[in-house]
FIVO-960279 format. One line per 2 residues: number of its first residue (from 1); their letters; for each residue z, y, x of C-alpha. Coordinates in nm, 4 decimals. Layout:
! residues N
NUM> a> Z/Y/X; ...
! end
This chain:
! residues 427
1> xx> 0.5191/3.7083/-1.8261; 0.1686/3.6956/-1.9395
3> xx> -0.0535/3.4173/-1.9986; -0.3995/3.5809/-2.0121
5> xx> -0.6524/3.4023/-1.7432; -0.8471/3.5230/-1.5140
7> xx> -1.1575/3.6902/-1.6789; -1.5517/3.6002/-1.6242
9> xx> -1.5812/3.9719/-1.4408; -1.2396/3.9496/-1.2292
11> xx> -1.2473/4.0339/-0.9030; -0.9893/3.9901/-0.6300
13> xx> -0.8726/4.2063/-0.3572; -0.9409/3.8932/-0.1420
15> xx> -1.2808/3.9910/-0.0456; -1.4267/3.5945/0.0445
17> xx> -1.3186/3.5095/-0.2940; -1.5916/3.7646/-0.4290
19> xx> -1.8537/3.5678/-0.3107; -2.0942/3.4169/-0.5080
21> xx> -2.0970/3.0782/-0.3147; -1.7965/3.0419/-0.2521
23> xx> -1.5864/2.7817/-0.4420; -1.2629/2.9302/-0.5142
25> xx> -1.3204/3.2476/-0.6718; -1.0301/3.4068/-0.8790
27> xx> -1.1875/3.2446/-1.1920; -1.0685/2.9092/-1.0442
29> xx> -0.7027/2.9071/-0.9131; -0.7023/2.5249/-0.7917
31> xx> -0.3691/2.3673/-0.6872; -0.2938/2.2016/-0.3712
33> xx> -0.0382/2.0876/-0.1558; -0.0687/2.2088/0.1995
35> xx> 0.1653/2.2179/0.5733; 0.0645/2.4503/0.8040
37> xx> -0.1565/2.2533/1.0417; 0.0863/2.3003/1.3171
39> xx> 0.3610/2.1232/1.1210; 0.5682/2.1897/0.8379
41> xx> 0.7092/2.0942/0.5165; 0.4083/2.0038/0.2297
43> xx> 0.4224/2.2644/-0.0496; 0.1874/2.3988/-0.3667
45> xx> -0.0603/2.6461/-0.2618; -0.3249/2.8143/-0.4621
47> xx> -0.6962/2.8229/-0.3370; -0.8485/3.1688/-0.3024
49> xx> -1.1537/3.2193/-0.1385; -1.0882/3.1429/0.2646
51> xx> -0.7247/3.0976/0.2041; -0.4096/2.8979/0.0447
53> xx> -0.1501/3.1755/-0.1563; 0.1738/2.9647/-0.0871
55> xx> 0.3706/2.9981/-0.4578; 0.6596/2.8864/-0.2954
57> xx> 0.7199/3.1917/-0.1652; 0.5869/3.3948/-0.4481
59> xx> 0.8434/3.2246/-0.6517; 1.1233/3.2998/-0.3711
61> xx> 1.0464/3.6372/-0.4091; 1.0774/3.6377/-0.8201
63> xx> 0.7388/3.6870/-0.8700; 0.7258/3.3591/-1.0808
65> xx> 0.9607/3.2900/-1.3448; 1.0297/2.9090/-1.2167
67> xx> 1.2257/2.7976/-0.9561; 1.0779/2.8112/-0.5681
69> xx> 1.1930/2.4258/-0.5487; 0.9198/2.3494/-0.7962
71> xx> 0.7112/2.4706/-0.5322; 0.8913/2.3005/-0.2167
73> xx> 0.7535/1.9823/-0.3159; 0.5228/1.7404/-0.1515
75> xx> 0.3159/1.6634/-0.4583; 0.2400/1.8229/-0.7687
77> xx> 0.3964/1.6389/-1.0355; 0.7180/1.8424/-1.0861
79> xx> 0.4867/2.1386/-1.1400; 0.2772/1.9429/-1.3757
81> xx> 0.5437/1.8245/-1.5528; 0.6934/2.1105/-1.6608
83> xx> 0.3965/2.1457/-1.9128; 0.0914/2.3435/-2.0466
85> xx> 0.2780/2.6531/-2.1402; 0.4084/2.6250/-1.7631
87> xx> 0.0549/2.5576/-1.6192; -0.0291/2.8930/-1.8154
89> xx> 0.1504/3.1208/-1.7187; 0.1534/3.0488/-1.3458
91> xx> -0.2046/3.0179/-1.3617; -0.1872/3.4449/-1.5399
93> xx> 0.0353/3.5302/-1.3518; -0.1387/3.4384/-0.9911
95> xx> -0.4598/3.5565/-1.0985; -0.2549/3.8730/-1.1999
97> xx> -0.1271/3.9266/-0.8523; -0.4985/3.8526/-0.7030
99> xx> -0.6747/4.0975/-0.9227; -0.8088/4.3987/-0.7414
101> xx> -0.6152/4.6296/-0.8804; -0.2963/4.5024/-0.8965
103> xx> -0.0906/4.6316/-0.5960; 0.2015/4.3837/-0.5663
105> xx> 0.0162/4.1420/-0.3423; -0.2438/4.3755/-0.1904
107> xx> -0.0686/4.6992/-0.0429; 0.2617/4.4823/0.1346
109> xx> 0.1151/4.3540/0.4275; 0.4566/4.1650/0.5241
111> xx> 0.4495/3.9898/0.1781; 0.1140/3.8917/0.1978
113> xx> 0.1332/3.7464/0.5792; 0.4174/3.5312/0.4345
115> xx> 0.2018/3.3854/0.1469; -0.1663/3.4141/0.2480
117> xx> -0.2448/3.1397/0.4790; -0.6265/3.1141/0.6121
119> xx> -0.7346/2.7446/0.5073; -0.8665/2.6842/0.8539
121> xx> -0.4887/2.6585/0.9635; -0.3116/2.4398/0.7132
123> xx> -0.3708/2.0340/0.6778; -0.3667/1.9427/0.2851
125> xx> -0.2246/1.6646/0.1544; -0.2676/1.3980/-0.1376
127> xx> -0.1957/1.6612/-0.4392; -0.0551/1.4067/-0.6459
129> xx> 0.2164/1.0847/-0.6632; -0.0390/0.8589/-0.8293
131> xx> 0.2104/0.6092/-1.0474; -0.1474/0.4368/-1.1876
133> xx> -0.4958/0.4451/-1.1447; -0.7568/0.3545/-1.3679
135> xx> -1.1269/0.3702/-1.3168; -1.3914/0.3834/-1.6286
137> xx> -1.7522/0.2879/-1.6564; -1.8741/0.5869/-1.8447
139> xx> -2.2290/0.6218/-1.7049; -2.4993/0.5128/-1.8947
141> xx> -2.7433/0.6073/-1.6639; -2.5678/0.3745/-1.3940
143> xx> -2.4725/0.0769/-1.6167; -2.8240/0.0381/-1.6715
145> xx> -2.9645/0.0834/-1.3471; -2.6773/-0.1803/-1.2333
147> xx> -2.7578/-0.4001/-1.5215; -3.1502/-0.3850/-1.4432
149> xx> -3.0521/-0.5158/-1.0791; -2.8110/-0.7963/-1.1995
151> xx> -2.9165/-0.8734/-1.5201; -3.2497/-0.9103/-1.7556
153> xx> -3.3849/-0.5569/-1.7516; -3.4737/-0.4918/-2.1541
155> xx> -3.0577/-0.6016/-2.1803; -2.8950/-0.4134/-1.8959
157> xx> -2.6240/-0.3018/-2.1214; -2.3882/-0.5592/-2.2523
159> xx> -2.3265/-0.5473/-2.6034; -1.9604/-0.4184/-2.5467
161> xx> -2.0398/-0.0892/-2.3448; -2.1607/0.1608/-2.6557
163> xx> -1.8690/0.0652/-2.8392; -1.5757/0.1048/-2.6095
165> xx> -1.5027/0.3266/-2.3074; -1.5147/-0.0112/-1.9925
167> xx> -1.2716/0.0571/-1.7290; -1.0447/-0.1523/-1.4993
169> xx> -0.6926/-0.1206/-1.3586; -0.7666/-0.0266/-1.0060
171> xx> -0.4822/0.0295/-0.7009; -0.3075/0.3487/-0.6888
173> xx> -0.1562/0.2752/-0.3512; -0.4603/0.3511/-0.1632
175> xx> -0.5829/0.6666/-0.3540; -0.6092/0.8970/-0.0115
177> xx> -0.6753/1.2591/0.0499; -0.9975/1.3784/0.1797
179> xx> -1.0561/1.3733/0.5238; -0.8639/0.9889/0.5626
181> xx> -1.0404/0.7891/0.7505; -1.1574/0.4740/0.5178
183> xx> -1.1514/0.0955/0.7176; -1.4570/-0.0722/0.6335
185> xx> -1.3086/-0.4419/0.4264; -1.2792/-0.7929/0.5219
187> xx> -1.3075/-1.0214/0.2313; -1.4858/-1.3236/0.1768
189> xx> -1.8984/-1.3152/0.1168; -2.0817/-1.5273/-0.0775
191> xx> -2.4282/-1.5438/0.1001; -2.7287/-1.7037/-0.1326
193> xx> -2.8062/-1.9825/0.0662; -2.4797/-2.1139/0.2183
195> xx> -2.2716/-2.3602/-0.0477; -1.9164/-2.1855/0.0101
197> xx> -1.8117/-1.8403/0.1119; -1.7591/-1.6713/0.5008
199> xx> -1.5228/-1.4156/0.5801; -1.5409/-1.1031/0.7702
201> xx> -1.6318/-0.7305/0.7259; -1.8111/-0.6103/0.4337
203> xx> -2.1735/-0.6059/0.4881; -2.2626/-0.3555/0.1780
205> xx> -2.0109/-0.0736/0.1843; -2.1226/0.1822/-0.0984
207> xx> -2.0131/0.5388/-0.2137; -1.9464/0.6313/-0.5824
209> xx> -2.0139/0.9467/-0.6898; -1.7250/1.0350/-0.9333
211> xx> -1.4493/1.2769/-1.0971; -1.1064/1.1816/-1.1888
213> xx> -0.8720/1.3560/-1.3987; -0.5259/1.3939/-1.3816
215> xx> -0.3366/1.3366/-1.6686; -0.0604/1.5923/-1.7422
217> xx> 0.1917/1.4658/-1.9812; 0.3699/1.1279/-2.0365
219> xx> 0.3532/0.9206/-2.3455; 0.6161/0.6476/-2.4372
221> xx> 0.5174/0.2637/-2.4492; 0.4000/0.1438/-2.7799
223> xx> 0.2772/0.5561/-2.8520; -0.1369/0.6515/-2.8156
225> xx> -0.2872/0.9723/-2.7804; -0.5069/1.0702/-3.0912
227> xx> -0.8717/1.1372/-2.9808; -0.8788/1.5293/-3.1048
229> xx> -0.5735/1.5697/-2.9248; -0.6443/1.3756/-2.5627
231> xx> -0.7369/1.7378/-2.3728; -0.3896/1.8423/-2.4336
233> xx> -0.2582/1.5878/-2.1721; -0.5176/1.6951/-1.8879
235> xx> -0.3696/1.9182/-1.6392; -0.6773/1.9128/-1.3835
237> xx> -0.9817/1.7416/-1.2229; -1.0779/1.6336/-0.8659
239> xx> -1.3927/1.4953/-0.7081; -1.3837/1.1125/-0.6527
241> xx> -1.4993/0.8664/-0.4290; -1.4396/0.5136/-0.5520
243> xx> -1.5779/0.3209/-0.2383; -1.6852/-0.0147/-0.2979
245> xx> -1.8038/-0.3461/-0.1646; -2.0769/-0.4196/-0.3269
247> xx> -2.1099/-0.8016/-0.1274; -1.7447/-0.8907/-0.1637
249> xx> -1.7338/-0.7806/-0.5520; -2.0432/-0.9891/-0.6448
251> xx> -1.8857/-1.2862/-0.5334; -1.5386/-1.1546/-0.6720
253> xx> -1.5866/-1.0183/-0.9945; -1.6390/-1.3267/-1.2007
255> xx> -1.3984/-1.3566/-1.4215; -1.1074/-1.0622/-1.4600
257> xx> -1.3475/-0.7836/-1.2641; -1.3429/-0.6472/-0.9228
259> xx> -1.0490/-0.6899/-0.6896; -1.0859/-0.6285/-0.3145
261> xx> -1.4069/-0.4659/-0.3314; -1.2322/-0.1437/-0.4802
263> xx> -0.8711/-0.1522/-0.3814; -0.9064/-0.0617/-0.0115
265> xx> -0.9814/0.3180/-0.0556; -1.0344/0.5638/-0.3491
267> xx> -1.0637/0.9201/-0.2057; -1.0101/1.2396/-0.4064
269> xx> -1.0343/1.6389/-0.3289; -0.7833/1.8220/-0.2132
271> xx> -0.7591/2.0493/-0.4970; -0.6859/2.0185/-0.8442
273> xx> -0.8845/2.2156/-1.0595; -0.7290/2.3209/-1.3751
275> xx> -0.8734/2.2197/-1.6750; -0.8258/2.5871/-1.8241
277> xx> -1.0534/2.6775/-1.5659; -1.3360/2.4477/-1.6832
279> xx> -1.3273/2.5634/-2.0425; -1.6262/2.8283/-2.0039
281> xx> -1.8583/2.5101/-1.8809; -1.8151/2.3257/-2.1930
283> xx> -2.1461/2.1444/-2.3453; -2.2276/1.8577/-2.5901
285> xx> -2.2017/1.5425/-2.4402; -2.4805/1.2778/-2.4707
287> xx> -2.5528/1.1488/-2.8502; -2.3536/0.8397/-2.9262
289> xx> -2.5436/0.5536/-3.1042; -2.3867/0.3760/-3.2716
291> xx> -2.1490/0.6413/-3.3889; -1.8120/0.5300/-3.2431
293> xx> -1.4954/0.3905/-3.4210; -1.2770/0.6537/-3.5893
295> xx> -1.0547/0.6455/-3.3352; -1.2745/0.6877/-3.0926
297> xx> -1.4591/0.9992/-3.2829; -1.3925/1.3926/-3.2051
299> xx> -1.5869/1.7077/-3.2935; -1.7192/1.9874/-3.0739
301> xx> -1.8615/1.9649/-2.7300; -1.6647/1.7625/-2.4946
303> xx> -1.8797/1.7371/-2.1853; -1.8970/1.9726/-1.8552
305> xx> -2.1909/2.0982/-1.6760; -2.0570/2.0599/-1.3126
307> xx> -2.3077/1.9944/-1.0433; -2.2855/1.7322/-0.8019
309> xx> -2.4002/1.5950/-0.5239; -2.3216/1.3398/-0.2371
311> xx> -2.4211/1.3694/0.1390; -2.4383/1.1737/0.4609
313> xx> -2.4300/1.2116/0.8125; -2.4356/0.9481/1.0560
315> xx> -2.1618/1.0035/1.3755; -2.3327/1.1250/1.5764
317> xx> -2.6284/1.3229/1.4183; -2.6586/1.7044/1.3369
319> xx> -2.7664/1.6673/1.0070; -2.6158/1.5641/0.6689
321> xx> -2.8731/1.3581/0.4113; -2.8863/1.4618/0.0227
323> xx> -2.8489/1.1316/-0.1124; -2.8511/1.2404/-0.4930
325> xx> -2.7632/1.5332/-0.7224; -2.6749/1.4611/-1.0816
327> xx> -2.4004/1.5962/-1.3114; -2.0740/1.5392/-1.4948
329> xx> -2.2397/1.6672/-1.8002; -2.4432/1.3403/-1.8262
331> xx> -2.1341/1.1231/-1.9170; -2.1648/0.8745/-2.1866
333> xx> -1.8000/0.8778/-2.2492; -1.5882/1.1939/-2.2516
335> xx> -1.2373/1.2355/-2.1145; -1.0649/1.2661/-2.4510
337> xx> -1.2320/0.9020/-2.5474; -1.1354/0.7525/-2.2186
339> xx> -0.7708/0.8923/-2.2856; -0.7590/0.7710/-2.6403
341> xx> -0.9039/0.4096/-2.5649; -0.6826/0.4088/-2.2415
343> xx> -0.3398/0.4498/-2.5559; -0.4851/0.2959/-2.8268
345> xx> -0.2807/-0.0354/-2.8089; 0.0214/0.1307/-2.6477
347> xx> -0.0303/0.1504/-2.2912; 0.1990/0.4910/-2.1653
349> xx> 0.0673/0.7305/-1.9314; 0.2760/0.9128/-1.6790
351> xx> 0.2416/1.2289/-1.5176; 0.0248/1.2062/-1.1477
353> xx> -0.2046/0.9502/-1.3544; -0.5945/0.9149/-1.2117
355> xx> -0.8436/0.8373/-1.4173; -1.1903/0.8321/-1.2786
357> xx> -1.5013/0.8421/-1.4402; -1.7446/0.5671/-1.3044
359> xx> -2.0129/0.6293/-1.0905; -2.1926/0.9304/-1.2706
361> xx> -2.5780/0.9010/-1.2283; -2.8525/1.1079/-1.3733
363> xx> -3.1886/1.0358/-1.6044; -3.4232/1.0983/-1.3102
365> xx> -3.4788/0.9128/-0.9637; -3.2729/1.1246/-0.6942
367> xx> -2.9226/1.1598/-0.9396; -2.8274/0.8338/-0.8878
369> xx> -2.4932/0.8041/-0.7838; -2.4768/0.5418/-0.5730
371> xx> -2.6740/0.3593/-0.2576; -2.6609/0.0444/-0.4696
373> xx> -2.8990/0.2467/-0.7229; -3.0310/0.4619/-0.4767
375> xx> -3.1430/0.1709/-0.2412; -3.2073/-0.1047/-0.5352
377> xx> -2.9169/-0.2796/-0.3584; -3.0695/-0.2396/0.0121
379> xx> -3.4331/-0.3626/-0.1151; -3.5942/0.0122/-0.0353
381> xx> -3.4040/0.1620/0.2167; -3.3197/0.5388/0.2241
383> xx> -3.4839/0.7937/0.5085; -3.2259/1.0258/0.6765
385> xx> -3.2766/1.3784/0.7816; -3.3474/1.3441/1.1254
387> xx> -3.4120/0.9790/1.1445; -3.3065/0.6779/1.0617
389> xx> -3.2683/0.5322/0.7572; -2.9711/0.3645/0.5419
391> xx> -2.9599/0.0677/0.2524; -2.5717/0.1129/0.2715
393> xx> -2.3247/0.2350/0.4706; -2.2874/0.1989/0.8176
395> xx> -1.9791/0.2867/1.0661; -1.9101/0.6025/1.1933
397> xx> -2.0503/0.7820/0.8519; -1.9361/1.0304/0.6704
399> xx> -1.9884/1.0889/0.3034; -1.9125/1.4257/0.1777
401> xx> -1.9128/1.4631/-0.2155; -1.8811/1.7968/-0.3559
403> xx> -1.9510/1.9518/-0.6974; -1.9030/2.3452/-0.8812
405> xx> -1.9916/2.4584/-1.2060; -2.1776/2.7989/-1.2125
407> xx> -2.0910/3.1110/-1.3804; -2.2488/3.4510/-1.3497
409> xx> -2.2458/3.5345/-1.0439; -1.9332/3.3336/-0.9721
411> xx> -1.8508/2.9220/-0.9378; -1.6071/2.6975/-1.0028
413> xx> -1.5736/2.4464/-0.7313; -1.3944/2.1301/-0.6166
415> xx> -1.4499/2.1845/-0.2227; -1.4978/1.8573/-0.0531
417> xx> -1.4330/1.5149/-0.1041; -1.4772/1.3295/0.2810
419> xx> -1.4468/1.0332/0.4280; -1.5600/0.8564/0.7998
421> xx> -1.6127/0.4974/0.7644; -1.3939/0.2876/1.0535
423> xx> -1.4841/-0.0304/1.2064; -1.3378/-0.3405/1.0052
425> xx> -0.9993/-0.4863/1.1574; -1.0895/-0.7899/1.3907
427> x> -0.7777/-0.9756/1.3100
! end
């Protein structure tokens, strides 16, 4: 069974996954879980251009060398857990049977109606059980702009956040698939000139542009991952939205961090990208000062040049609004570090894992990654395309993240990361 990748110059015999915009060209192989949208049982696809390539049945048929009930699952994680050598040669092997001159796949029609599904007829599902989620604070770019707004501006940054990776514990219950519908928050408000707190819906709902990774192999309690060796446990990475209330978590955060402000949605991508398939986008990440503990300390380049950028349309208008482009590569923090920090006094990992990044903003006005930023917390309100304007979100929007990295004549993408904001509950 070979190993090998797919290759810069591939290309398949699936002609939309030859085109240059597309997001799922055979350099990317992303892994899903998908019914068909008429009903069915969840199983691991493969993205391909404009459709899903069920393994399941590729595996029925013996052209996989691991069991089709790996495949018959409604997440992920048994696949992931079988390992990196695993995640390898599934990964060759598919991108085998997609290449365009490989006949297997392309000259038995009956085969390939079985396992070539057009994505416009199959619902996807969460990709992932999520046993924890943790979100970071990686952004420099953002800690400062949020520090500026909260704090004295010549000491947005506190004196902890160029030493160590910050990052909370959030809720992995309520990590959703894009697409869910997110309910707007109740919570209590603290309003500047009333002496005690009101409750009802959150009057500040905000977007955060993010990615998450997922991590890929479990360690045991008491065990950490060395720094140099954190990549080793990432199987993939999503787009991430970590929504938040930016009213209720003012009044909330004081002391232990937020709480309800972040734990009534987190939405991720459909598809997993896998990290393999990132490794041509590699770049330095930002200079540290002051160099970082030892433990803390890796060579080589670390960040990813992914593009981003978030988008919103009100319910009923025609037109989606750029709200801000930035990229991944502008992380403070790389994965690795946030892994190694995440271990370093013992805390195990488990397979299905989410770690997101932070909100990931950008040096320059328009790659801020968030309204709070974008907006200077609702002070200068943002125009929409077609009218309108927004200093957070309202109901009935939908924010649409999405991000690719770009290769030569090819790119890498994540798809889309959606959600439609609901009405709060009433009681």
């Amino acid at each position: 069974m070979t190993t090998i990748g797919p290759q810069p110059k591939w290309r398949s015999w699936v002609e939309s996954a030859n085109s240059p915009e597309t997001h799922f060209p055979i350099q990317n192989l992303p892994y899903g879980v998908f019914s068909l949208a008429e009903g069915g049982k969840p199983r691991v696809g493969v993205a391909i251009g404009e459709f899903v390539l069920d393994l399941s049945v590729l595996a029925s048929e013996g052209l996989l060398s691991y069991d089709d009930k790996v495949f018959n699952q409604p997440t992920l994680n048994d696949f992931i857990a079988l390992g990196r050598q695993a995640w390898r040669e599934v990964r060759g092997r598919v991108a085998q049977l997609l290449h365009d001159a490989d006949a297997t796949l392309r000259d038995n029609a009956a085969l390939r109606d079985r396992c070539l599904i057009p994505q416009r007829n199959v619902q996807m599902h969460l990709p992932v059980q999520v046993p924890g989620y943790t979100d970071f604070y990686s952004s420099k770019e953002h800690a400062t702009n949020v520090g500026k707004l909260f704090r004295d501006p010549d000491n947005a940054l506190l004196p902890n956040w160029l030493e160590i990776p910050i990052a909370y514990n959030g809720r992995a219950s309520s990590v959703v698939v894009s697409g869910t519908p997110v309910l707007r928050p109740n919570g209590q408000i603290k309003l500047p000139d009333q002496p005690r707190p009101l409750f009802g819906p959150c009057r500040k709902l905000d977007l955060e542009l993010e990615m998450g990774f997922i991590v890929g192999k479990e360690t045991a309690l008491g065990s950490s991952v060395p720094c140099d060796q954190a990549e080793d446990y990432i199987f993939g990475m999503v787009l991430l939205n970590d929504w938040s209330a930016r009213d209720l978590q003012a009044w909330e955060y004081v002391p232990l961090g937020p709480f309800n402000a972040k734990t009534f949605a987190t939405t991720i991508s459909p598809w997993v990208v896998p990290f393999d398939a990132l490794a041509p986008f590699r770049v330095a990440q930002p200079k540290q000062s002051p160099t970082p503990l030892e433990y803390l300390q890796h060579e080589g380049d670390h960040a990813f040049d992914i593009n981003l950028q978030a988008w919103l349309r009100p319910q009923e208008a025609e037109d989606d609004t750029l709200l801000c482009q930035t990229n991944f590569r502008y992380l403070y923090w790389s994965m690795a570090q946030q892994l190694a920090h995440h271990t370093v006094s013992g805390c195990n990992v488990r397979v299905g894992d989410l770690m997101g990044s932070g909100t990931i903003s950008g040096p320059e006005p328009g790659s801020f990654g968030s309204l709070l930023e974008i907006t200077l917390n609702g002070r200068e309100p943002l125009p929409l395309k077609g009218g309108g304007q927004r200093s957070f979100i309202e109901d009935g929007d939908a924010v649409r993240l999405t991000g690719w990295c770009q290769g030569d004549g090819y790119r890498v993408g994540f798809g889309n990361c959606e959600g439609r904001v609901l009405p709060a509950r009433s009681s």
